[in-house]
Every structure is written in structure tokens, then in C-alpha cells.
N, C-alpha and C positions, 0 to 999 in steps of 0.2 A: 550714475552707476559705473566701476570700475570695467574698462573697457575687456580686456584681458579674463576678469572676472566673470564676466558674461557672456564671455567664449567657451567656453567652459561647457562641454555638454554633457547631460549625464544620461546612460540608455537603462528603460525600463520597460521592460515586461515586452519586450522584441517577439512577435508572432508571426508567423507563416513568412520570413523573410523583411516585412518591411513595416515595423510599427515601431516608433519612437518616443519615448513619452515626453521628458522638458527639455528645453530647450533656450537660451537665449542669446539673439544675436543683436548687438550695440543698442539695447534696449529697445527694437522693434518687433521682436518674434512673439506672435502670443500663442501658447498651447494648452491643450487641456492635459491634465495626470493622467499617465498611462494611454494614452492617447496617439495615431499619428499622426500628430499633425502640428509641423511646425511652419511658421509663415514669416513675411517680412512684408513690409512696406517696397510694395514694385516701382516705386519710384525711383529708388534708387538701392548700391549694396547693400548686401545684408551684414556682407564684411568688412571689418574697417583697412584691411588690406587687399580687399577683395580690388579688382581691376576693370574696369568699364572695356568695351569692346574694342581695339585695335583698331586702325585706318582698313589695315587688310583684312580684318574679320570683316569690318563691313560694307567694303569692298566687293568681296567673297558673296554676302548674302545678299547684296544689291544684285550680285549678275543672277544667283538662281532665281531671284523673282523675278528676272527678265526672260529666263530658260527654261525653266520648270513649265508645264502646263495648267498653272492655274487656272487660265479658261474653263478647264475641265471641271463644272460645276456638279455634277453627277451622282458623285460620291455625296453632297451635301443634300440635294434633292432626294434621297434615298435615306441619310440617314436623320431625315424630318416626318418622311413620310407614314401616315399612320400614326400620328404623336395623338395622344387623347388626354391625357394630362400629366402635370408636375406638382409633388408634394409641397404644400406651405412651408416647408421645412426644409433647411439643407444639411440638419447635423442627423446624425442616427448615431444613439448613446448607447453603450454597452453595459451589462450587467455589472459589471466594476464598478460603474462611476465612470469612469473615461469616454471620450468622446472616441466613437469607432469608425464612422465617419463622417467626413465634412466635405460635400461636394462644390461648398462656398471659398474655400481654401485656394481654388483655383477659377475663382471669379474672375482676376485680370486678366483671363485669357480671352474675355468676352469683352473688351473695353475697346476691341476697333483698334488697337495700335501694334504695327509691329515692332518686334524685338530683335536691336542686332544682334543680341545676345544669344538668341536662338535662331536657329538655321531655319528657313523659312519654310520648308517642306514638314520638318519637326513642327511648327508654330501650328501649321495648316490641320497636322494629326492629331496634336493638341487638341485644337478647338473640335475639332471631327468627337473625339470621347467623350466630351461635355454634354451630350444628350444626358438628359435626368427626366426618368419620369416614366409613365407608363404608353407602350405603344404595340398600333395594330397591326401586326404580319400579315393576319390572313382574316378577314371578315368573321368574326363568328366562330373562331377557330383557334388560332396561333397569337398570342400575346406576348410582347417582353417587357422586365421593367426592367429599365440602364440606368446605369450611373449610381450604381447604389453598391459598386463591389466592383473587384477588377474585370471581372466575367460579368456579364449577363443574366439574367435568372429566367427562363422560358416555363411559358403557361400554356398547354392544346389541350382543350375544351373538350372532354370527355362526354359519352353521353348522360353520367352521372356526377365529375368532379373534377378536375385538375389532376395532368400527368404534367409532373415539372422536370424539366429539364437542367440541368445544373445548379443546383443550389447555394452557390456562393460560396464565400470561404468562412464568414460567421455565422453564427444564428441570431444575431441580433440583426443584421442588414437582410436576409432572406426572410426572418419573419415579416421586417418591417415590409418587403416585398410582397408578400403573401398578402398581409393586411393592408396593401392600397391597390391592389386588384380585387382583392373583397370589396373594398369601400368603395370602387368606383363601379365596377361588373355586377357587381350580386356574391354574397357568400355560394363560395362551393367548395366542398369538402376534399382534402386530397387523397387520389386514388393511387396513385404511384410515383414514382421519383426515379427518375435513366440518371445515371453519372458517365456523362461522355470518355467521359476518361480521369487516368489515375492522377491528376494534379488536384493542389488543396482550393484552389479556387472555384475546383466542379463538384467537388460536394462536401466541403468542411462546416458548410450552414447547415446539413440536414436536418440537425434538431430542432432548427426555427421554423418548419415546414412540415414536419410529422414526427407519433410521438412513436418510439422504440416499440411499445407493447401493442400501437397498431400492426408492426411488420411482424412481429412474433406472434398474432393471432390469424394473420393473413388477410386483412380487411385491406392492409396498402403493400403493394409489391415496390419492390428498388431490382433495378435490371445495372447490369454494368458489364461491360467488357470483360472474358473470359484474362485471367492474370490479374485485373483490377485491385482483388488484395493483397494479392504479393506486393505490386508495385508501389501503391500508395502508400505501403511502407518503408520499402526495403531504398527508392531510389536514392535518399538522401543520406543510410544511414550511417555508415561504413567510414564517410568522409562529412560526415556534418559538421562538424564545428567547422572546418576548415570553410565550408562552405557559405556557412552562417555567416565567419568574418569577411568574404569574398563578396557576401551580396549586402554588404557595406559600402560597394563602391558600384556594381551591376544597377542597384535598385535605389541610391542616392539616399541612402539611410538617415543621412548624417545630413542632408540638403534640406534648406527650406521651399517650401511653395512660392517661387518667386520668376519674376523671368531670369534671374544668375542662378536658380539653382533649380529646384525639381520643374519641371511644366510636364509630364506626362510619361507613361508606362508603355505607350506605344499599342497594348492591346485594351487598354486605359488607362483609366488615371493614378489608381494604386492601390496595395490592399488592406479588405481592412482589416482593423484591428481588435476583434472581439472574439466569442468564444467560438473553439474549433470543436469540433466532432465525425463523426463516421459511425455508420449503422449498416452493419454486412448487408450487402443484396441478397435479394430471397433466389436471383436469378442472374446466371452467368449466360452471356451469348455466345455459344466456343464457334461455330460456325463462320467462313467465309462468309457468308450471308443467312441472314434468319429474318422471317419471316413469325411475327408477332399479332395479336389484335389486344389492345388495353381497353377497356371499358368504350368500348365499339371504334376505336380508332387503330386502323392497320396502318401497320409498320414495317420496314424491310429494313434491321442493319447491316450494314456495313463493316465486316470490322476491319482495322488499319494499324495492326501492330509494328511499333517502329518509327514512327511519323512521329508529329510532334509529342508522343508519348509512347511508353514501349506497349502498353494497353489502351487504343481507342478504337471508337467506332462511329461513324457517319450512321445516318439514319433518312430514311423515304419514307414520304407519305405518299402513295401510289394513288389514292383518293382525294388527295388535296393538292398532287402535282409540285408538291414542295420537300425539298432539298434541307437537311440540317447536315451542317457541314464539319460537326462540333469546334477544334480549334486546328483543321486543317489546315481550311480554309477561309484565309481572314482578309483583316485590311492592310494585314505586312507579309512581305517573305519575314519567315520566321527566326528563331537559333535552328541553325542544326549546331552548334556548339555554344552553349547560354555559360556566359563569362562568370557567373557564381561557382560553374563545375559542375560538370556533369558526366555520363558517358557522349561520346560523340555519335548524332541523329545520320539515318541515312540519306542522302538526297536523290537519291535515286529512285529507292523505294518509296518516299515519299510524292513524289511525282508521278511514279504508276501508281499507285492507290488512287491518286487522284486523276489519272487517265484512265482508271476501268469506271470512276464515277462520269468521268464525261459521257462515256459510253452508254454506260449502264440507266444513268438518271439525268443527265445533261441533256440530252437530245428535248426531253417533253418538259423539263421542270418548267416553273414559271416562277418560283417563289425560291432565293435559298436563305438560309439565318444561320448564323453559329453561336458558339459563346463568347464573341467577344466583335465587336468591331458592329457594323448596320447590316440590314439584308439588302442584296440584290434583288428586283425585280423583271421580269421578263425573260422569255428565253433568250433570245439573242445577249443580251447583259450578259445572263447567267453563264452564257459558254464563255463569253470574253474574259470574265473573272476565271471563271476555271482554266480555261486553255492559258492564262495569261502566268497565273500562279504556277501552273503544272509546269510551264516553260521555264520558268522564273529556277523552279529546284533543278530542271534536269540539266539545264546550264550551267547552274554552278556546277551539279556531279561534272558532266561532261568537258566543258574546257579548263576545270582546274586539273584534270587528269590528263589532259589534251597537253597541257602546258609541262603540267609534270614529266610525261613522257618527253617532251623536246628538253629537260635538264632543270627546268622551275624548282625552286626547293621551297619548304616550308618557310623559309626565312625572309623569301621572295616575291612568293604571290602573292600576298596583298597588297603587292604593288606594280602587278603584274595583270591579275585578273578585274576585269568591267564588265559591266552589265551590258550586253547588245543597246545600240541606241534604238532600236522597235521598242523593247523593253523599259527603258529608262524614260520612256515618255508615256509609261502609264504605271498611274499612282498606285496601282492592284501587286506591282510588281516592285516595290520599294521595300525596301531591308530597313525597317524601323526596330521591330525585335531584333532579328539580326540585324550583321553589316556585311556587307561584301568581304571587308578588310577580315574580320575575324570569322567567317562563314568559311572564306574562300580555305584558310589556311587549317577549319577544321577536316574540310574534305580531302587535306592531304597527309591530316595525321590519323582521320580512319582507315585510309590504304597502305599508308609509307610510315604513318609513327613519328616521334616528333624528330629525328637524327635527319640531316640533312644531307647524309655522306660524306660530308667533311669531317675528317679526323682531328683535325683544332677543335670541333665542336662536340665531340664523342664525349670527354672525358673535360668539360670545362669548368676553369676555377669556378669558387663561389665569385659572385657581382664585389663580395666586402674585402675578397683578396683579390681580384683581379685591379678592383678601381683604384688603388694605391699607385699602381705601376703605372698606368693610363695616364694618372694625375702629376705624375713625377716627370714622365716624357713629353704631357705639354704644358709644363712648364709650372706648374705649382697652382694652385688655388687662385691666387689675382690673374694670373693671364685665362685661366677660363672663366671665368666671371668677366672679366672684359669682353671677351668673347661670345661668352651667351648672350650679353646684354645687347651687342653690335647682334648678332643674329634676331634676338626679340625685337630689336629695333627696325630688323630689314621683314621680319615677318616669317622667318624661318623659324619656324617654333619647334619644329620636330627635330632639325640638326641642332638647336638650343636643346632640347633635351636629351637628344645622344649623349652629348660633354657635361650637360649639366647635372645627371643623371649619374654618372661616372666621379664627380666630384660630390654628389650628398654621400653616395657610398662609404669613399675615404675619409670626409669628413662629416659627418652625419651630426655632428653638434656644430655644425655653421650653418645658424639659421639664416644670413643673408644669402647662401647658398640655396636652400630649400627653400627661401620666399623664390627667388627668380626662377626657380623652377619652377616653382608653382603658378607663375606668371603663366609662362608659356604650354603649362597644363591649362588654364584654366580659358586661354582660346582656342584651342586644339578643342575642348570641351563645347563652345560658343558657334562653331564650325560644325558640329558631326550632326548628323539629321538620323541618327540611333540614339533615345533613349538610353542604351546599355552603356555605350560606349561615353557620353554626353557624360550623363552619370559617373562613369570611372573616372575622366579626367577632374571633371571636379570635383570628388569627394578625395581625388589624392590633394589635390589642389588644397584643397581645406584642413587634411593631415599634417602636411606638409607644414601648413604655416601653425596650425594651433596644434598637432599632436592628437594622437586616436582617446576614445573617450572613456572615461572610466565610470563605474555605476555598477548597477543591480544588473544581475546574470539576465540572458533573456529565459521570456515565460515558453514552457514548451505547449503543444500540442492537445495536451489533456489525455484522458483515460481511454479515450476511446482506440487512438493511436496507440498506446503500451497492449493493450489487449489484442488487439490485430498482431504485433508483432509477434514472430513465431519464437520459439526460445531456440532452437537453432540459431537465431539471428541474433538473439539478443548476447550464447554465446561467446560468438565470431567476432560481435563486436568486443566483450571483454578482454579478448585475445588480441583485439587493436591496443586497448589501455592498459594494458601489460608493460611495464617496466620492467624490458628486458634485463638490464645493468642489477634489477631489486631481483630476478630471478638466477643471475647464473651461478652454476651448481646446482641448483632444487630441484628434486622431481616428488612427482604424486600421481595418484589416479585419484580419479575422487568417481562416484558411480552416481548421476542423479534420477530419481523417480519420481514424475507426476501423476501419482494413482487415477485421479480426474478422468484424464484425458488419453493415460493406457500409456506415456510417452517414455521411453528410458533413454539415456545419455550414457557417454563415457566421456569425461574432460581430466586430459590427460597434460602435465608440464614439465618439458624435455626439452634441452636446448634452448632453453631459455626461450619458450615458442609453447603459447595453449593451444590447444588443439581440442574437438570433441568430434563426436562421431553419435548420429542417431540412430535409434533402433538397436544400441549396442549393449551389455552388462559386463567389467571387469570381473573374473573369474575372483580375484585379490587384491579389491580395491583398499586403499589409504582409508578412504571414507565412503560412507555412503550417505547419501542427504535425501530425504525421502520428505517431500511438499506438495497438495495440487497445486496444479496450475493454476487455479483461482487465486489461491495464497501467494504463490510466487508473484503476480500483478500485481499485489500488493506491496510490495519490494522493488519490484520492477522501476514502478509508481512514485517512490519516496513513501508513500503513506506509513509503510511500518518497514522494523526490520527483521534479519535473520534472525536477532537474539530475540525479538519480540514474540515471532512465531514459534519461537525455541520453548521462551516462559509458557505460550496458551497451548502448547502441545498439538498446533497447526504444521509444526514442522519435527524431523526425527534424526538425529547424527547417530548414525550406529558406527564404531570405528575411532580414528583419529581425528582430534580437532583440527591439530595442527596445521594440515595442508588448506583449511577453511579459513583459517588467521592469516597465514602465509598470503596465500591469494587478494584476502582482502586488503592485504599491509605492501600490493604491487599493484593494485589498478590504480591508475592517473586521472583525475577528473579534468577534460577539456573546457576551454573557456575559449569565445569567439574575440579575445582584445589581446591576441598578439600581435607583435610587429609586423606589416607589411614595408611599407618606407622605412626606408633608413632613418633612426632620430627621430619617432612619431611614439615612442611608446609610452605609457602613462605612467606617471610616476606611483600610482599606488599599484601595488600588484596585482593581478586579474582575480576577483573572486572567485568559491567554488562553486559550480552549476547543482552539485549533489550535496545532501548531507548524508548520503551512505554510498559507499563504494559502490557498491550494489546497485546502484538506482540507477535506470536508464539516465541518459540525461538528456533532457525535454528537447531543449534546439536541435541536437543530433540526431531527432525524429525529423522536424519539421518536412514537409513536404511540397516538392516543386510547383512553382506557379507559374514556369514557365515551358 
């Protein structure tokens, strides 16, 4: 098979950030359609340019197995503890046909061998996520099943049925959940469903777990954090596509299951790939703390707006002495700035939420669990992991501002600020989701923004006009290419990418330029003990040398997600895909009514700028467009359109057409395969996500999983 040819990768049907369907690399990769899961032979690369690991990479990872506290068996002792069994099976298949997930895909992680290729701390958290199966928290009580989703899926023993705690991100891996707790326990019916908080991985399975017309007759309750449906919409949507193509490189999109390329998500292995959903909660917790009893089982939440999610909440069992910590509190310091984009997390506030739990439930717990990572046992444990984390965020808040104040700039700390060595020598407090490097520098663009006070840096060229001049002053294209190679040579990979970096810019069609960069990407990659960060170097690394992929738009969200969003939002975002340059000159009012739901609109275009306003009605509007809100979902959706609803008398234009055509004849349909690297872009043009202007579009729903 043509080598070149089989580089080639084509993305299909891309969900909740990290699903990839074919794929083939030098004829070793096998995947299933629509599917994510690509692999290679761990023997050896998966690329034919791909690079084996450096003297000084493994170097590098010889001294941490030397430094690190592996002794420290604890964390493994814990996350075995309670095991009751593992399914016959490692694939769970989705309603598609596709394979949704495969927790065989990262079998070599279980083979006894280490990888220089991976940083050994990384290897160690690897292996730590490979739990699969069903196990016991709490005697009689508290069950999880892992490894079957990037979260957890939590089971407490009601006195009549199962209250599940996060339900995954598909319905096909939380049913499969559901049903091997049935098969091993005893069937019991589900009585309620908590969504920790507003990421896709804490409750995009619910329908694999209970059906919709249960909760609307009131036989099963879903509780969730007060803000919960705002958020699980709104976080991603504003800036989705951008983000979408962003965790191309975050979440190693484009990587196979291999030790050169994906080995692990950090809060696990990865997500899957089947069908999403959401089913309102019958029950918002708005309270500091509430205090609940679900089919005889009391409850004290917690809630922790801000924290790893701008709506979560921790949860007390005051009867069973156990601690759910949802994704506070895990087996990494977290993002507080998660490299796909996001707003920037507080670490401050994240760190007293979790000092009023030490207080509050740390003293007596004996048991904690979350959604993602193993439980601690005991108290003594228990406070060590807490106080250890809590330190872990208020450190970063504290000396990156510590340093700021002595003149530190955003440009600077991440090579500036380190982890306490108390800290560094326990594993509770390692930055596998985040990293120090891009952690440190998010806490100083939450208070300072990203300007450094340098006025050079205020107003600076693009990267494509400044690297010409760069390239011209040291001396043309051969002498930094000489000189990257001498630097890659000496193991300076990061000042190899300063210059080298500076030269794809100007030159971006000199692929000998972009392979050596990607050289020195792809051990910078081999080095970093962050997933996220591992991730980015080698998926640019992979750009770099093959170019970004071209194929089928990703799949969005589903119905359930367009329905959630509020039409304010939906909007605000039209006003995003506005072609300013197709508007200037035009104005309109247009007046819209969703009888339904009692809603009225004003969407007004001025300045080549839309704008709407709720609860509003133009005295002398252009037009007025009179739809329910049920209807308009439908549109929203892709399922039908304006003129369809127009034909069946679903929808009303009283007025002028024109500013309806206008409008539709200026929104832009986003697409996640533009160019980040210079020179990596695909030669066919990015397909459309939409087939009507109209129609939301799916990925720029998606919602965060981390």
C-alpha cells in the first residue's frame, strides 16, 4: 500500500471532542467506521517519519524513574480495591455500527514494558485508568463501573433501585454499564440520576440509563447543580468550531493508540464515541448546601460553582461517611485553562471549595469517590488527598501572583513558576490534565490579561509577517535549518523550535522545514507527563509532516442539546456568523414570536452588527416571523426548513421578505479544518457543517469534557 496514501486521514462523525472514524497509518492502523479508535502496532512507529526517542529524551525519563516516588504503591492498592468483576468483552458498539468503545486499544499499556517514548509518571497514570470492570466502594452500598467512558458511571443502593451518578457521555457505554451491574448484583430499577456537573461526560449517556417518560411522570428524578442548563449549553457555544479544531491537538484527535501516540486522557482513557443526550433535571440544588433523602438514602450537596465547572457540586453521605467529590477532586491537578479553550477556572476558589470540604466532611469521611480517577480510603488518606489538592490549586493562585507582583509576565512564568518539592513528591498533586507550564500562565491572564506591558508586544505583527524579517536577519532558510538540526542534535528542542518555528511561517511550503520541526515537536511531546500538552506536540508534529485532514464534518450532539439551547443564544450566535463585509450598508428589524412559549424577540442589523434583544416587539418592524418554539427546533436541528414550515403553515412572515433572504444570504457555516500550522492545510476545501443557514451547527454545541 502507497505510503503517502495511507497517511491520509479522513474524520468522521467527530463527537463530544474526540471520536475519529478511519484511519491508516503504513498499513498498521486498524479501526472500526465511525469509530474512535485508531491503533498501530506498539512495536514500533506508526509514522514512517515518525522519530524514535532521542538519547536526551531518554535520558530525561531514566532520571524521573529514579526521582519520582514510585515506591509509592497506594494509589494502585486503591485503585484495585473492591474489584468484583470485568466484562468478557472489551469493545461496546454503538447504535451506528461503529465501535464506541474499545478498552483493548490500550492493551500495550498492560505488557510490563516501559516506554521512552512516554514520560514515566504519564505511563504510571496510564496504567492507573485501565481499571475495567465493576467495583465495590462501599459494602452493600456504593458501586462503580470504570473503564467503560472517560468518567466513571456511580451506582448507591437505594432502598428500592439505583441513584446513578454520572452517566457517561454515551448511551450505549452507560446502558452497557447499567446492564453488567444488573447481571452481576441483581436487577434494580432506576430511581434517580444527580449530574455532578455540566460536562458531556457527566450526563450525555442518560438515555442509556432511564427512559424521558419515566422523569416526566415522576417515578425517576435527575437532580443537578443550580445553572446546570445553562451551562451544559451555552460553555462551548459562542467559540465552538474554533474549539472543536483546537482539541485536535488537546485530545490527540489525529493520534493512534500506541506508545508514540495517544496512551491516556489523564482523567482516563478517552471518550466515547456513541450517542449523546440530556434530559432536564426535575430538580435544581440552588443552595450553598442541601440537604436531600432519595429513596432512603441522605444526602448533603455541596455546591462549587467555578471549580472545574462553572455548575458543580460535591455530595455527603452523612450515613455512610463517604465523600463524592464529583470532578474536583481527582487523581490530577486539573485545567484551570484546558488548551481546546475555554474561559479561564479560578484557582483560588477552587481550592476553598475544597477547604470548606475538608472541614465540613474531611474530618469523619472514611470513603471518598468521584467521576473519574479511583477512591481513596480512610480518613487519614482521605485528608492527605484533600489538603494535598487544595494546596496543590492555592499555590498555583498564590506564587504565580506572588511572582507577578515582583515583574513575572505572562510570557515568563511558565518558566518561572514550580511546584513546592513537598508537593512534587506526591502523586495527588501532579498536573496530568493540566500542566504547571500552561496552568501557571492561565492564572495570570485571569488577573493581568494576556498583554505583558511590553509595548513591542501590544500591537504585534501576524507570526506570517513578522517570520520573513526573523528569517532574512539570520540569514536565509539554510543557516536555520543548519541550526535547528545542530540544536535537535544537542537536545535543545525548544530553542530548535523558536527558529524553526519562525522559518515554516515564511516558508510554509518547505516541507524539510516542517518535518525538523516536527522532529523536535514530537520529543518535547515524549517528555511532557500532561496528556494535553503530549497531545499537542504530537498532533502538530503529525500536521506538520502530513497536513490537517480532510473528510465528513463532525457529528453534533443530537436533539437533545438544540432543544436545551435557549433562542437568545441561538441568536447571538447567528450574530457570530454574520458576514460583516455581506452586511455593510443593510439594515432591518425583523420582530420574532414563539406563541409556544409566550417569547418575543427584536433582531435588529446595523453596522453591519445583529443584535437582538428579549422580551422586546419593534413598534415598525421589516418583518415579523411568527414560529413555536417547537417548530423552530426543528430548524435549529437541520431536520426542516424556514420555507418548509412556511409551505405547512407551521410558520407566518407578515411584512417583508427581503431582510429574511438578506440575512440568510450573510451567515457563514464554520468548519473545524482550518489552518493552525503554517502549510498543513488540505487541499480540498472544508466542507459545510449545515445544509441551511439556519441550522445550528452540531460541533459548535458540543460540550466540555473537561
Amino acid at each position: 500500500m502507497d505510503k503517502d496514501k495511507c497517511m491520509k486521514i479522513e474524520l468522521r462523525h467527530i463527537c463530544a471532542v474526540s471520536t475519529l472514524g478511519f484511519a491508516c497509518f503504513a498499513g498498521l492502523a486498524s479501526a472500526a467506521g465511525g469509530g474512535a479508535i485508531v491503533t498501530a502496532d506498539p512495536s514500533k512507529h506508526f509514522d514512517p517519519k515518525g522519530k524514535e526517542p532521542s538519547t536526551f529524551t531518554i535520558e530525561l525519563q531514566n532520571g524521573l524513574r529514579k526521582t519520582l516516588p514510585f515506591q509509592d504503591k497506594r494509589d494502585f492498592e486503591e485503585a484495585r480495591k473492591g474489584f468484583i468483576a470485568a466484562p468478557t468483552y472489551k469493545q461496546i458498539m454503538a447504535e451506528a455500527g461503529n465501535v464506541a468503545w474499545d478498552m483493548g486499544s490500550y492493551q500495550f499499556l498492560l505488557e510490563g514494558k516501559d516506554f521512552n517514548s512516554v514520560n514515566p509518571s504519564l505511563q504510571r497514570q496510564a496504567i492507573l485508568n485501565m481499571a475495567y470492570g465493576l467495583y465495590e466502594v462501599l459494602p452493600d452500598k456504593i458501586y462503580q463501573v470504570r473503564g467503560f467512558d472517560l468518567a466513571n458511571i456511580t451506582f448507591i443502593k437505594g432502598d428500592t433501585g439505583w441513584i446513578i451518578f454520572d452517566p457517561l457521555t454515551a448511551k450505549e457505554t452507560a446502558k452497557a454499564a447499567l446492564e453488567f451491574i444488573n447481571e452481576k448484583l441483581g436487577k434494580r430499577p432506576v430511581v434517580a440520576v444527580v449530574y455532578s456537573h455540566s460536562h458531556l461526560d457527566h450526563y450525555g449517556g442518560v438515555r442509556g440509563v432511564i427512559d424521558e417518560a419515566d422523569v416526566k411522570s415522576g417515578k425517576v428524578q435527575v437532580i443537578a447543580p443550580v445553572g446546570f442548563m445553562q451551562h451544559a449549553v451555552t460553555e462551548n457555544v459562542y467559540a465552538g468550531t474554533a474549539m472543536m479544531r483546537r482539541a485536535f491537538f488537546q485530545y490527540g484527535i489525529l493520534l493512534p493508540r500506541s506508545p508514540y501516540g495517544h496512551v491516556d486522557q489523564s482523567i482516563g482513557k478517552n471518550t466515547a464515541a456513541g450517542n449523546t443526550g440530556l434530559i432536564e433535571p426535575t430538580r435544581f440544588v440552588e443552595k450553598d448546601f442541601e440537604e436531600l433523602v432519595v429513596d432512603g438514602v441522605r444526602m448533603e450537596f455541596q455546591n462549587t460553582p467555578g471549580t472545574e465547572a462553572p455548575a458543580e457540586m460535591n455530595t455527603w453521605f452523612p450515613d455512610l461517611k463517604a465523600f463524592w467529590a464529583a470532578e474536583n477532586i481527582t487523581g490530577t491537578i486539573h485545567n484551570i485553562y484546558t488548551l481546546r479553550g475555554a474561559l479561564v477556572r479560578d484557582a483560588l476558589a477552587w481550592s476553598k471549595n475544597i477547604n470548606v470540604a475538608v472541614y465540613r466532611y474531611g474530618q469523619t469521611a472514611e470513603v471518598m469517590f468521584a467521576a473519574h480517577s479511583w477512591p481513596r480510603f480512610g480518613n487519614e488518606r482521605i485528608l492527605e488527598i484533600m489538603s494535598t489538592q487544595r494546596d496543590g490549586y492555592a499555590n498555583l493562585n498564590n506564587e504565580v501572583l506572588h511572582q507577578a507582583n515582583k515583574g513575572v509576565t505572562i510570557n515568563e512564568i511558565q518558566n518561572v513558576y514550580k511546584l513546592p518539592k513537598s508537593l512534587q513528591n506526591q502523586w495527588a498533586a501532579h498536573s496530568y490534565h493540566g500542566s504547571e507550564e500552561h496552568n501557571s500562565r492561565a492564572v495570570i491572564n485571569r488577573y493581568l490579561g494576556y498583554w505583558d506591558a511590553n509595548p513591542a508586544t501590544l500591537i504585534p505583527l501576524s507570526p506570517k509577517d513578522s517570520a520573513p524579517l526573523y528569517v532574512e536577519m539570520m540569514g536565509g532558510a539554510r543557516k536555520i535549518m543548519a541550526k535547528g538540526e545542530q540544536l535537535i542534535a544537542q537536545g535543545k528542542y525548544r530553542e530548535a523550535v523558536e527558529i524553526l518555528n519562525k522559518l515554516v511561517y515564511a516558508e510554509p511550503k518547505n516541507q524539510s522545514a516542517k518535518d525538523l520541526l516536527a522532529d523536535a515537536y514530537e520529543q518535547i511531546g515524549y517528555q511532557k507527563e500532561s496528556p494535553s500538552v503530549r497531545n499537542s506536540f504530537l498532533a502538530g508534529a503529525y500536521e506538520l509532516r502530513h497536513g490537517i485532514p480532510g473528510g465528513v464534518p463532525p457529528k453534533g450532539t443530537g436533539p437533545d442539546t438544540i432543544r436545551a439551547m435557549t433562542t437568545d443564544l441561538w441568536l447571538d450566535y447567528m450574530g457570530i456568523r454574520l458576514d460583516s463585509k455581506k452586511a455593510e450598508g443593510i439594515k432591518f428589524v425583523i420582530n420574532l414570536v414563539t406563541p409556544d412559549n409566550g417569547e418575543k424577540f427584536v433582531v435588529e442589523l446595523r453596522n453591519s452588527t445583529l443584535t437582538n434583544i428579549k422580551g422586546q416587539q419593534a413598534k415598525n418592524p421589516d418583518l415579523t416571523i411568527t414560529v413555536n418554539r417547537t417548530d423552530l427546533e426543528s430548524v435549529m436541528g437541520g431536520t426542516a426548513t424556514f420555507d418548509d414550515l412556511l409551505k405547512s403553515g407551521k410558520a407566518r412572515f407578515d411584512g417583508d421578505r427581503k431582510p429574511f433572504d438578506q440575512l440568510r444570504g450573510m451567515l457563514v457555516q464554520f468548519a473545524p479544518i482550518f489552518e493552525i500550522l503554517p502549510g498543513t492545510m488540505a487541499e480540498k476545501p472544508a466542507p459545510k457543517t449545515a445544509k441551511d443557514p439556519f441550522e445550528q451547527e452540531r460541533m459548535s454545541i458540543q460540550s466540555a469534557t473537561d
